[in-house]
C-alpha positions as CSV (number, residue, x, y, z in Angstrom):
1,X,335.4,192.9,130.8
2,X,334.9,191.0,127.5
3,X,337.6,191.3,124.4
4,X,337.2,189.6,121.2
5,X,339.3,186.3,121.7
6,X,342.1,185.5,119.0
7,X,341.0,182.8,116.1
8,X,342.7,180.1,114.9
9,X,342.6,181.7,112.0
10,X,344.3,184.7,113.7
11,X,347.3,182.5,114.5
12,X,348.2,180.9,111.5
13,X,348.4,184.1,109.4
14,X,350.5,185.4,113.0
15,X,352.7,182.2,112.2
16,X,352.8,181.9,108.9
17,X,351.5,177.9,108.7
18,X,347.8,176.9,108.0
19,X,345.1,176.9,110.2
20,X,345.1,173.6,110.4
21,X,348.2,172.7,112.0
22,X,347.5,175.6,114.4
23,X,344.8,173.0,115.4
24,X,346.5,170.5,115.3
25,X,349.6,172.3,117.4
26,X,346.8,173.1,119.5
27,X,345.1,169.6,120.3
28,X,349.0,168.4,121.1
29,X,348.8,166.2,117.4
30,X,352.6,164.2,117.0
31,X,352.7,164.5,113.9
32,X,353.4,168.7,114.2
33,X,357.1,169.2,115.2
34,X,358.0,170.5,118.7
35,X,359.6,173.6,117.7
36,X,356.2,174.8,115.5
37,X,354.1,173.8,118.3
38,X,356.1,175.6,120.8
39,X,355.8,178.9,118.1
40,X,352.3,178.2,117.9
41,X,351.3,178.0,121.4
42,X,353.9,181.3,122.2
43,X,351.3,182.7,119.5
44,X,348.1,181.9,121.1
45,X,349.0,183.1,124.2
46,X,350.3,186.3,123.2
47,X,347.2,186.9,121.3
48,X,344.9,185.7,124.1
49,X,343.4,182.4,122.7
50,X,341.5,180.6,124.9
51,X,341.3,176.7,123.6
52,X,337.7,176.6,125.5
53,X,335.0,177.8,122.1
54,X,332.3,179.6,123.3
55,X,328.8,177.9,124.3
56,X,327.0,176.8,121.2
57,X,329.8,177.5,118.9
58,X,331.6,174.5,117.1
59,X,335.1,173.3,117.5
60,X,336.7,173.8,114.1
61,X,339.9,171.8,112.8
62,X,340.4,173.3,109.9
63,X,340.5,170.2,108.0
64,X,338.0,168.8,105.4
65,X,337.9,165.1,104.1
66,X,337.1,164.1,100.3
67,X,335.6,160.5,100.0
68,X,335.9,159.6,96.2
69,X,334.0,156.0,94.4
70,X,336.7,153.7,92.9
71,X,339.8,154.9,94.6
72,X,342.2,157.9,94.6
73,X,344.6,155.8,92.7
74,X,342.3,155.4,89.7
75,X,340.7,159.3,89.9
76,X,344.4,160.7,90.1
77,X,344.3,159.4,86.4
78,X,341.4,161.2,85.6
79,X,340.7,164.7,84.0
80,X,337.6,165.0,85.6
81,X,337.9,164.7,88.5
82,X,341.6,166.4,89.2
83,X,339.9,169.3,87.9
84,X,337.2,169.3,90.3
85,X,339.4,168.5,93.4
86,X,342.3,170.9,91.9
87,X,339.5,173.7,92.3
88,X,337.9,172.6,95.7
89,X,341.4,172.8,97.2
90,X,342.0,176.3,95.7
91,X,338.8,177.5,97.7
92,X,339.6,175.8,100.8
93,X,343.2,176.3,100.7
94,X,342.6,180.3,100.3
95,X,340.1,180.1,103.8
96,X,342.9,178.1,105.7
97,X,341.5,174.8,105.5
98,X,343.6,171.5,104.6
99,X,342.0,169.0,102.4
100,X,342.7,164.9,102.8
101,X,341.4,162.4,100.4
102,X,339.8,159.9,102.4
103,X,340.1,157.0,100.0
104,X,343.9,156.3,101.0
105,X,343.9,155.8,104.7
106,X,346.8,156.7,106.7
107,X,348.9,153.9,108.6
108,X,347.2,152.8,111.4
109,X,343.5,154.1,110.5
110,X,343.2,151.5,106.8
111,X,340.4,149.3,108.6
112,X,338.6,152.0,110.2
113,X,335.2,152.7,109.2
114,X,334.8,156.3,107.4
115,X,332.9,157.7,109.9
116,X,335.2,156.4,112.4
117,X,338.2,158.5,110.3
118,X,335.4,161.6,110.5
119,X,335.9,161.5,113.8
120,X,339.4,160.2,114.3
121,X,340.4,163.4,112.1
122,X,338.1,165.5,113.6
123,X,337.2,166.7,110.1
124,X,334.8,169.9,110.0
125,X,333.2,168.5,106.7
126,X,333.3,165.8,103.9
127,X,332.6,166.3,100.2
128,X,332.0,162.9,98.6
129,X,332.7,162.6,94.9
130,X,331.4,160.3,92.3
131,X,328.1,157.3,93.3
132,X,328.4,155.3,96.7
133,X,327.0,152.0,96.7
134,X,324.0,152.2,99.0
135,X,325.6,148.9,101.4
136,X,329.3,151.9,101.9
137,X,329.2,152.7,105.2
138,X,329.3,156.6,103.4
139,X,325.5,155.9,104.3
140,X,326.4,156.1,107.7
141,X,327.5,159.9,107.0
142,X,324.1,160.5,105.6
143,X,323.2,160.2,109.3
144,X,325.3,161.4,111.2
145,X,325.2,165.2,111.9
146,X,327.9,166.6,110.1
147,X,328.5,169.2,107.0
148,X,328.5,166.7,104.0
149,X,328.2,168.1,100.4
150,X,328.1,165.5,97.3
151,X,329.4,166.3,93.8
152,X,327.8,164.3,90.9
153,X,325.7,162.3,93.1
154,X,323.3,162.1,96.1
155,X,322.3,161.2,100.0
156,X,319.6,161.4,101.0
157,X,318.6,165.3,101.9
158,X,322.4,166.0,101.7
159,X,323.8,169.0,99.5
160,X,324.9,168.2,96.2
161,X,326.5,169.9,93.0
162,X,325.2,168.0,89.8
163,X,325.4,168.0,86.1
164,X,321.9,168.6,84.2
165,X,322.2,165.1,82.6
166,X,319.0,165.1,80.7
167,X,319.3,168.6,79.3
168,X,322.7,167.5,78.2
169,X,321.5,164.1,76.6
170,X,318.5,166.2,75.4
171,X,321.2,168.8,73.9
172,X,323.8,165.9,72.1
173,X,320.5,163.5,70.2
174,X,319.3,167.1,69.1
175,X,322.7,167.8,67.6
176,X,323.2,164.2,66.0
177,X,319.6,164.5,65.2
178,X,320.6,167.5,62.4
179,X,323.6,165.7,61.3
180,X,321.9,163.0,60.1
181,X,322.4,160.2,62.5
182,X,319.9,157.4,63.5
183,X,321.6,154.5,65.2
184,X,323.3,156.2,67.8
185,X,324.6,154.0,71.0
186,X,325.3,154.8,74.8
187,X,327.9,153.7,77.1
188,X,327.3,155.5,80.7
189,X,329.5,155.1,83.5
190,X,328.4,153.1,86.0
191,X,330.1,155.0,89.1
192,X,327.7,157.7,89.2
193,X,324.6,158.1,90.2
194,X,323.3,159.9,87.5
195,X,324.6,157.3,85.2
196,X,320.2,156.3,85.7
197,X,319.3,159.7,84.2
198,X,321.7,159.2,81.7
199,X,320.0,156.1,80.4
200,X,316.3,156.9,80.6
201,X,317.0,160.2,78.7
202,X,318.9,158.4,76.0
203,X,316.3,155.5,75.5
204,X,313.3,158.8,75.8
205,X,315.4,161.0,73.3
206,X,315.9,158.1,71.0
207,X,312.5,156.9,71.0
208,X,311.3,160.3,70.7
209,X,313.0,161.4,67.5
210,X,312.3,157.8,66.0
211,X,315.8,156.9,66.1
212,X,317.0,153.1,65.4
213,X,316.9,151.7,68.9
214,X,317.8,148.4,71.2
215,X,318.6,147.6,74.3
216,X,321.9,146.6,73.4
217,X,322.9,149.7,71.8
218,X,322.9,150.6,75.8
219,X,325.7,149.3,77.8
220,X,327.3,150.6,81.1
221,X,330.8,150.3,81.7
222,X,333.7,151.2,84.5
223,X,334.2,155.1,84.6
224,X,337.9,154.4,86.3
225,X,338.8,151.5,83.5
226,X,339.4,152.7,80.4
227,X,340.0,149.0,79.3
228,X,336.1,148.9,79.8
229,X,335.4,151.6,76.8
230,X,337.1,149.1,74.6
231,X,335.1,146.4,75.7
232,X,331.5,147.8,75.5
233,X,333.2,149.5,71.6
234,X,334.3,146.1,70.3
235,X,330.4,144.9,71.7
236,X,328.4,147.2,69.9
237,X,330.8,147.4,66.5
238,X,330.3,143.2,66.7
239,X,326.7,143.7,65.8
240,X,324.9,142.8,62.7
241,X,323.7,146.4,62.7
242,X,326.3,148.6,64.4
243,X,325.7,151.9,65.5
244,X,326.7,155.4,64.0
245,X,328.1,156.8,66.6
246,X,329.1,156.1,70.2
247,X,328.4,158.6,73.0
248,X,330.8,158.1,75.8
249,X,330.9,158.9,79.4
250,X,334.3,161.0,79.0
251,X,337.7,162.0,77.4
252,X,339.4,158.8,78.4
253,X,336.8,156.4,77.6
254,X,336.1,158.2,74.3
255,X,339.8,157.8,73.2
256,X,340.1,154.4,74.2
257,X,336.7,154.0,72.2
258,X,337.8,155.3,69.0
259,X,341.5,153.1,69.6
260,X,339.3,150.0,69.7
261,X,337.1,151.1,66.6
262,X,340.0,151.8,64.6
263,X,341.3,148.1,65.1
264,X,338.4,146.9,64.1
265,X,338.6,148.9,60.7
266,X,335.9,151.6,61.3
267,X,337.3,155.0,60.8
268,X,336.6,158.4,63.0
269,X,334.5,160.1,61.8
270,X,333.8,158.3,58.6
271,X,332.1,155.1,59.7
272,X,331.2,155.8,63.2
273,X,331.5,159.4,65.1
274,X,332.3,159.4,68.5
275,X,331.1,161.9,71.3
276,X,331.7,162.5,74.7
277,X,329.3,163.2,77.8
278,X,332.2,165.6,79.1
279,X,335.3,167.0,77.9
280,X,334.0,168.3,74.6
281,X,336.7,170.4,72.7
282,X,339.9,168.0,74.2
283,X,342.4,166.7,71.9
284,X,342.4,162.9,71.4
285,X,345.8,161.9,69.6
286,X,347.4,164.7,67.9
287,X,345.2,166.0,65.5
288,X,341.3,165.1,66.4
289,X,339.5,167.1,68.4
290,X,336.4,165.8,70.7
291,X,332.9,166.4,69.6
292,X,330.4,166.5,72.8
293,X,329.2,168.2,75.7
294,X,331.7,170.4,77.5
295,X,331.2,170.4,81.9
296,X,332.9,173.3,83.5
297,X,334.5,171.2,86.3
298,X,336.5,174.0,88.0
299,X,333.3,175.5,88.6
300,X,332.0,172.4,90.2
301,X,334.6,171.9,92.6
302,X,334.8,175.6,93.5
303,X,330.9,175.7,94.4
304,X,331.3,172.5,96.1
305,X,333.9,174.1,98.3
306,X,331.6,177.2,98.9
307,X,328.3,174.3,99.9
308,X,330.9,172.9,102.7
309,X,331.9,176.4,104.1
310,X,328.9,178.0,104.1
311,X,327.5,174.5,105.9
312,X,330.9,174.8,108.7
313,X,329.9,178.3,108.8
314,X,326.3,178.1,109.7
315,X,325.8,174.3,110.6
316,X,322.3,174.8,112.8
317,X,320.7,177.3,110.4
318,X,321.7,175.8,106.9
319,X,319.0,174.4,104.5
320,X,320.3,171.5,102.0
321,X,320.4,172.5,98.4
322,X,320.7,171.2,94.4
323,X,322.9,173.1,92.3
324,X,322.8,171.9,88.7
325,X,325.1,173.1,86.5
326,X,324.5,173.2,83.0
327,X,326.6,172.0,79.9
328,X,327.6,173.4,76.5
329,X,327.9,171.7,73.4
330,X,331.9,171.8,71.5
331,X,332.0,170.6,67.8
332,X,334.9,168.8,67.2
333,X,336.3,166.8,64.7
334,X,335.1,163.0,65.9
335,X,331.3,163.9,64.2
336,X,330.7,164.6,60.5
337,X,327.5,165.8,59.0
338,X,326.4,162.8,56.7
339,X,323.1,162.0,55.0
340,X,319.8,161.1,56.9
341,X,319.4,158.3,55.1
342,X,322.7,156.7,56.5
């Protein structure tokens, strides 16, 4: 006689906790307390849950890991990405699952590879934010069998959620094109791996509409140190022929940016305009508002999410996709038409 055996997911809306410690109560983890476990287990025997997953089927925990570039301490401080992670928990959060960032290791696991945590957690998936050098052992991932989605970069054949960099770039020198700007300068953010695209679309666009251009109008600086955007701003306003305007890799940087300009006597947007790569229509100071290209990041995180479930879901049949999302472009007040011949 065969009966549709109780889920895990079952329990924990039976128990009221998540479905991940109902794994966790399950697999006898310490860290759940004795009283829920004993709750937990009362559960899944009353509703006839056999620990033993039927042939074929994969063991699920419940429990995705997030692998973030440059450390959580540094993203926390960042717009971008807390609003990508903020909407990837939502989604996994309303399907049961718990989410750990995987850049602060728990005591006792700090030296441990990140594969080795994979398994050590018994994680169901990873999403891995921002570039990984090539020598990370997040390479290792790339190769092991598991349900891995990356968000503003790429491994190998992996899934991914990107930005459509070159149509943005493409977008932003058409826009300073028709407000009469010509010596426009780049600073990308050298976390990510479509900082690349970035730059060849930048040197291509500029070339292309016979902007004023150099080499050194292209720097790359530290997404996660804003102290970096002041550096690469004091660089290029040094010059003997300093640019018009600045595009920078985000809200923070672009900020910073205009701080640095402003002490060296250039004003925003009279002498030089500033522009972002994301976060277009933010408010910098109290009374400027961002001009630049506007990424909907709580839509990134929340198809992110969906990539990793439907992966967990369907791990033997699923096929490795690119979604690309696409920007919009916010006039603010850090741009100012001027003449062509400026």
């Amino acid at each position: 006689k065969e009966s549709t055996m109780a889920t895990i997911k079952d329990i924990s809306l039976y128990c009221g906790v998540s479905a991940s410690t109902v794994s966790k109560a399950l697999h006898g983890y310490p860290d759940i307390s004795e009283e829920t476990s004993s709750r937990i287990l009362e559960a899944a025997a009353r509703l006839g849950y056999s620990p033993r997953p039927p042939q074929k089927c994969r063991h699920r925990s419940f429990h995705v890991g997030v692998i973030c570039s440059g450390g959580t301490e540094l993203l926390l401080e960042n717009r971008q990405f807390l609003e990508t992670y903020s909407a990837l928990s939502r989604t996994f959060l309303s399907e049961g699952y718990d989410v750990t960032l995987l850049g602060s290791a728990l005591p006792g696991d700090k030296n441990l590879s990140l594969s080795a945590r994979y398994k050590l957690r018994e994680l169901d998936g990873i999403c891995v934010y921002g570039a990984i050098s090539p020598d990370l052992d997040t390479m290792q991932l790339a190769e092991m069998e598991v349900p891995l989605v990356t968000v503003h970069t790429t491994i190998g054949r992996k899934a991914s959620v990107l930005t459509d960099e070159e149509g943005g770039m493409a977008m932003l020198m058409d826009y300073l094109d028709r407000m009469g700007y010509r010596r426009p300068a780049c600073i990308s953010s050298q976390e990510f791996s479509g900082s690349q695209i970035v730059r060849a679309a930048f040197r291509k666009e500029a070339i292309r509409r016979r902007f004023f251009f150099s080499e050194h109008y292209l720097l790359e600086g530290s997404f996660y140190r804003t102290s970096s955007a002041e550096e690469c701003t004091g660089a290029l306003l040094s010059m003997s022929e300093p640019p018009d305007c600045i595009i920078y890799p985000d809200e923070a940087a672009a900020e910073k940016g205009m701080e640095a300009a402003v002490r060296k006597g250039f004003s925003v947007p009279g002498d030089l305009a500033v522009v972002s790569l994301t976060d277009g229509g933010s408010l910098l100071g109290q009374d400027r508002i961002l001009t630049g290209l506007l990424s909907d990041h709580t839509k990134t995180g929340a198809m992110a999410a969906r990539a990793l479930l439907d992966q967990i879901s369907r791990f033997e049949t699923y096929i490795p996709s690119r979604l690309v999302l696409q920007n919009r472009l916010m006039e603010g007040t850090t741009l100012t038409a001027r003449s062509v011949s400026g």
